[in-house]
N, C-alpha and C positions, 0 to 999 in steps of 0.2 A: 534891348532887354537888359545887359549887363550894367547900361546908366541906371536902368529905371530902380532896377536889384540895388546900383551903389547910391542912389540918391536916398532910397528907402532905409536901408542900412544904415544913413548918417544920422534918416531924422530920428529913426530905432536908437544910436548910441545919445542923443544929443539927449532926447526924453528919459531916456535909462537914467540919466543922472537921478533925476526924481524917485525916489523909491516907493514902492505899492504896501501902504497898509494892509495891516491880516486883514481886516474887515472887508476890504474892497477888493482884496484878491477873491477872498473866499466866498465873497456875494457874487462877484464877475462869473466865478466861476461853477457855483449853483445857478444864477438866474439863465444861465445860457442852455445850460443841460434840462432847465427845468421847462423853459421854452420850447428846445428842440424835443423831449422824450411827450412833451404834452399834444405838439402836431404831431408825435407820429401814433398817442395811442388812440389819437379821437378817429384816426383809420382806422387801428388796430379794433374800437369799441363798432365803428359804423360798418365795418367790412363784415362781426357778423347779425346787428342789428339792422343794420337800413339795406347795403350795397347787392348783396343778391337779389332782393325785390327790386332794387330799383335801378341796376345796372347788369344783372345778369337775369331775365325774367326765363323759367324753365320750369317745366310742368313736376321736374322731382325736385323737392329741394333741398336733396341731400348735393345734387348736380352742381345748382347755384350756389350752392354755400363751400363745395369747394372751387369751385370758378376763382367767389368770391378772396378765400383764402388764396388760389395762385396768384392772382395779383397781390396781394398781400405779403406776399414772397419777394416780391420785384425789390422792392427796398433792399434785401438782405444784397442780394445780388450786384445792387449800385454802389454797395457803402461801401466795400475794398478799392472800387475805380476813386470815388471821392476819397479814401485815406490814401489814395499817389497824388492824385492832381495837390489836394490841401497840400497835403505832407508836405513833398516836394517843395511849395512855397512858404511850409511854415518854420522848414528847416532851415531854409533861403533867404527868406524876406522877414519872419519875425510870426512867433505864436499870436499877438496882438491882433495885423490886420487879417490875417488868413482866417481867424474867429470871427470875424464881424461878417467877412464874404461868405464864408459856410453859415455863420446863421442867417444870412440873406438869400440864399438859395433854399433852404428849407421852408422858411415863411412864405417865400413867394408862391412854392410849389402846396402848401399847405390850403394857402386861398384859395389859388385856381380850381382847386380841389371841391373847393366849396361853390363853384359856379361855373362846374359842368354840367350840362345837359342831362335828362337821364335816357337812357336807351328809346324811352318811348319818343322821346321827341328826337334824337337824332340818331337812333338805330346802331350797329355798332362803333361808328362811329365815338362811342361815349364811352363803352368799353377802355377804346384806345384811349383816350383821352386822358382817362382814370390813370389806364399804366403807365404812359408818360410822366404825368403829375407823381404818382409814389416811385418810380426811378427819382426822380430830382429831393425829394425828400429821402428816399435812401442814400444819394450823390452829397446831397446836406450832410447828413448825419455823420454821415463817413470820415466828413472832415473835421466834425465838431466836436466828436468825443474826445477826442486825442489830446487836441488843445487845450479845452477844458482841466482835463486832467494832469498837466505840464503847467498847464497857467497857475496850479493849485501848488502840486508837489516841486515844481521850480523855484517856487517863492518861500519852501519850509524851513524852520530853522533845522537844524541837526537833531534827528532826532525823532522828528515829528511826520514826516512823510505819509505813513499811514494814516495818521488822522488828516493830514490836509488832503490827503487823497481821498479821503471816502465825500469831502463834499460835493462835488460835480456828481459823484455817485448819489446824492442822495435828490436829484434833480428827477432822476429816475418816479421813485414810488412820486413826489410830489407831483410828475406830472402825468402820472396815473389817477393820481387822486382829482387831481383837475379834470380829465379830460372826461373819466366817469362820472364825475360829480357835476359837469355840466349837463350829459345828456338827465342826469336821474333828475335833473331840474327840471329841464326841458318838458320829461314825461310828466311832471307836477303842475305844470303848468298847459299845458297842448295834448292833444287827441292820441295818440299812436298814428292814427291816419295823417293829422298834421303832421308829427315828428317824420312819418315818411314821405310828406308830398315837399315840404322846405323846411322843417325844422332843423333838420339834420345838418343844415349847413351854415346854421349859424355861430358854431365853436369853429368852424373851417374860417368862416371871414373875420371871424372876432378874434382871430390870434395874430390878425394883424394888428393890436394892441399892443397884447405882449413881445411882439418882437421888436416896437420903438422902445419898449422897456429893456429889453436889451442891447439892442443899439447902442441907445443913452451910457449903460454901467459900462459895455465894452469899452468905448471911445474913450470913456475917462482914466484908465488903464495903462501904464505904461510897460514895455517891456521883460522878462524875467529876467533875473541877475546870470543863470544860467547859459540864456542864450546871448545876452549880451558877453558873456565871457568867452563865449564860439566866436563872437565876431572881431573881439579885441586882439584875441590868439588866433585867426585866421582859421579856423578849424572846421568851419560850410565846407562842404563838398559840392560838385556842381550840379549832380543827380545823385541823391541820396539815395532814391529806390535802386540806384546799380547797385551801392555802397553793400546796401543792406542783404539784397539778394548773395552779393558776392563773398559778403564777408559775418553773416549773422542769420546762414537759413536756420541751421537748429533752436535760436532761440525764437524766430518764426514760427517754426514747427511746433514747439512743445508749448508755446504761449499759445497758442489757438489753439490744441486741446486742453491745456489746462483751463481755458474759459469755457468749454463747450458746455459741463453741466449745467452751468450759471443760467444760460443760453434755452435750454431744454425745459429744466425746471421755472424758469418764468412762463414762457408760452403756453408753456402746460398748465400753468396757476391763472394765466391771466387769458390771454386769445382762444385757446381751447379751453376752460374753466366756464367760459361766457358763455360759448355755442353749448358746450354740453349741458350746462342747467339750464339753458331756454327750450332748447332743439328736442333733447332728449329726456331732460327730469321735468320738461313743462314747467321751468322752473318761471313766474312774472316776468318781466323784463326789467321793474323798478325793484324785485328782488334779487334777481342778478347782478343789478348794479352796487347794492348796499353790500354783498359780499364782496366787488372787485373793491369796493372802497375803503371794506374791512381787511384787506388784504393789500393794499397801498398802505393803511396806516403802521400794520405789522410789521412790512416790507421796510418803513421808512424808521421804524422805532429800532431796528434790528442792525443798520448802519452803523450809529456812531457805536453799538453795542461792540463790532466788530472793530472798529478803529481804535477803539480805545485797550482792547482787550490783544491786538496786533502791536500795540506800543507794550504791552506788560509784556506775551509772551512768546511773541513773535511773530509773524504774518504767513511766514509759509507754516509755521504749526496750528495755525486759526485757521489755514485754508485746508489741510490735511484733516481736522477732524471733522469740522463742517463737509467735507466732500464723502467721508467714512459716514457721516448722519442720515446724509442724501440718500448714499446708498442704501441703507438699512427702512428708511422713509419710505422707499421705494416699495417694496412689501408690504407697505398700508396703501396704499394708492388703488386698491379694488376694493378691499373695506371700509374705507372713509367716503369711495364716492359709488355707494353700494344704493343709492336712491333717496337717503334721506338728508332736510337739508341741516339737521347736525352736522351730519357726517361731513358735507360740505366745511362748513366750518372751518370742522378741526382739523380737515385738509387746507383751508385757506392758513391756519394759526401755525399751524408746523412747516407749511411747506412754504409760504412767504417769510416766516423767520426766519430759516435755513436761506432760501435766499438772499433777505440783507445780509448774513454772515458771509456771503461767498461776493457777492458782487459791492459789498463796502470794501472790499477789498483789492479787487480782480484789475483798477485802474493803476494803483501803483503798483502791482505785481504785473504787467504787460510792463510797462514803463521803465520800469527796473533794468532789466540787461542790455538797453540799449544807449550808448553814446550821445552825449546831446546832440552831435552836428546830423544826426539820421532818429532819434527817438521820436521827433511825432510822427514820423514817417512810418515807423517801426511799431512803436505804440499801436498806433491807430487799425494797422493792416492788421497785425496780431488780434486785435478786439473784432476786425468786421470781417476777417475769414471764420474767426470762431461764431458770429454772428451766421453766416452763409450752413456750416454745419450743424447748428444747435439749434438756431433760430429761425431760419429760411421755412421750412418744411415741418416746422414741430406740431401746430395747430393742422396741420394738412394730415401729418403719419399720424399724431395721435388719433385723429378724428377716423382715420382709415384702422388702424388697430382698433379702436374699440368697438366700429360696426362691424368690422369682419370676424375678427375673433376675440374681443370681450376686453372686458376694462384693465385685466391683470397683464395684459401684453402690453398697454400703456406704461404699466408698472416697471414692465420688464425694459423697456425703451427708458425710463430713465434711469434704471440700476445701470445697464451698460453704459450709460454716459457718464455717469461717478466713476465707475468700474477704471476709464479710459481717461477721466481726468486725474481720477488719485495716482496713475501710470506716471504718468507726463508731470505731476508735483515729486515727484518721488523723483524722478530720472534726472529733477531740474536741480541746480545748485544752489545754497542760499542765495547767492548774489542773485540769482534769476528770476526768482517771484518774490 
């Protein structure tokens, strides 16, 4: 293992010589994220449009659709084990190829996805199948974001970090806007009853497209000046995840909850946003979609709004008011989705804004307090445990708050996550976000 690490490492410094243009760092590092967040939300859109019918069949369908949702959960749960496995080899062996094996386990797991059985022909059997395939897409993911967002701010000149950070961030709403934008095709074109008997699975095997599109930008890619300067100065460590546990829990700790709102208010905008205007406001299905897609465009215009505005005033002061916004937002959150679909709306316009202000930002603020020889190690774990508390259960608790007791208790589930991340920005030090 230690040749294969020193044979990797020479062909890492021999390429380094070559330096990475801004454009192909910051395309490498959007089309990756834009790839990976696009397989995970065509689950995120089918789990609750097609997969209760047709992988959990139950006579209530409130039953099935959170079925549907626990497996939907699985992901969050995978992507902390994938930010050690990646980590560890990306602190190791190089951000480079540890991003092409992470977006090669998400793709694959994405397919298979698309050419499982459904319960009717092979009984629970399919169930399992499902949860298998989204663990390996959350095992993906785990490893991807991290890198991504190192492959970016690695490569920034002085100065600029927040902006080159917010691009992998903005992979996010684009591949929301994909994945929604595919099925609302789909239903333009195919039955509802098609889209449930095979339509559904064809953004599952067509993204085996986009992942030789990423392949391709990966590969052409050479190492960051950063991590090349860990290797020159001997500064890898041999298990970074010891390094990091041993020697940087608090900024573990306080980086996953400072991501946690991030985390909450997306699920809430987008995964539970979906179910609740079809399930509960009978809202079309081809008008649910035009809202997630109104709400990816918001989402994605609200990014560089925040990166640029983190380069004038500073990035833990852009995350601090934006999290004080959340909070106060929170309090419209039973009057905006009070049954009409204005209201809708102008829940999507405020609360997906607020969103890009907090997650164009949220990559190089995890990234920040950690050392390069353990940062994507650090990085990544920090982003996918605050994924496991924010994001795991969000579509699941909200959807249980607001049948049991009303839509203002959703409201209140996201004030205490502001409440718990403005804690954790405040206790953090500039150097830390």
């Amino acid at each position: 293992m230690s040749n294969t690490i020193s044979s990797v490492s020479q062909e890492t410094a021999s390429s380094g010589a070559r330096s990475n243009s801004a454009a192909r760092v910051l395309l490498a590092s959007l089309i990756g994220t834009t790839i990976e967040f696009f397989d995970f939300y065509v689950y995120a859109t089918a789990a609750v449009l097609v997969f209760p019918k047709i992988f959990f069949p139950a006579s209530d369908p409130t039953s099935a659709l959170l079925a549907s949702f626990a497996t939907f959960s699985i992901a969050f749960f995978a992507r902390p084990l994938g930010a050690i496995v990646f980590g560890h080899f990306g602190d190791r062996v190089g951000r480079k190829t540890t991003l092409v094996a992470a977006l090669l386990t998400m793709g694959v797991s994405t397919v298979v996805i698309g050419l499982v059985p459904s319960y009717e022909s092979i009984g629970v059997l399919a169930p399992l199948l499902l949860a298998v395939c989204r663990f390996g897409q959350g095992f993906g993911l785990g490893g991807e974001w991290g890198g991504a967002v190192l492959l970016a701010t690695e490569n920034a000149p002085p100065g600029k970090r927040s902006w080159y950070g917010m691009f992998p961030q903005l992979g996010a709403p684009v591949g929301l806007f994909l994945s929604s934008g595919f099925f609302w095709l789909l239903l333009h074109v195919m039955s509802q009853d098609a889209l449930l008997s095979w339509g559904w699975r064809i953004p599952f095997v067509a993204s085996i497209v986009l992942i030789a599109v990423g392949l391709w930008v990966r590969l052409s890619i050479t190492e960051t000046p950063d991590f090349q300067k860990a290797i020159d100065k001997h500064e890898r460590v041999a298990v970074p995840v010891a390094e990091l546990f041993r020697n940087h829990k608090r900024s573990i700790v306080l980086g996953t909850f400072v991501a946690l709102v991030t985390f909450v208010l997306f699920y809430i905008g987008s995964a539970y946003l979906l179910s609740y205007n079809t399930k509960v406001l009978g809202i079309p299905f081809l008008d649910a979609l035009e809202v997630q897609l109104f709400g990816a465009v918001i989402f994605g215009i609200a990014i560089p709004i925040a990166g640029k505005m983190a380069e004038k005033l500073g990035r833990r002061e852009v995350l601090i008011a934006t999290t004080v916004a959340i909070g106060l937002f929170s309090f419209l959150v039973p009057v905006l989705l009070a049954g009409a679909l204005s209201g809708v709306y102008m829940f999507v316009l405020i609360g997906m804004f607020l969103m890009g202000m907090t997650y164009g930002l949220i990559g190089t603020a995890l990234a920040a307090p950690f050392p390069t020889r353990v940062r994507y190690t650090g990085s990544s774990i920090t982003f996918n445990f605050a994924g496991i508390f924010g994001a795991s259960l969000a579509p699941y608790i909200a959807t249980y708050l607001q049948a049991t007791y009303g839509m203002a208790y959703v409201g209140y589930y996201l004030g205490i996550a502001a409440l718990i991340t403005l804690a954790c920005i405040l206790l953090s030090g500039k150097d830390e976000v």
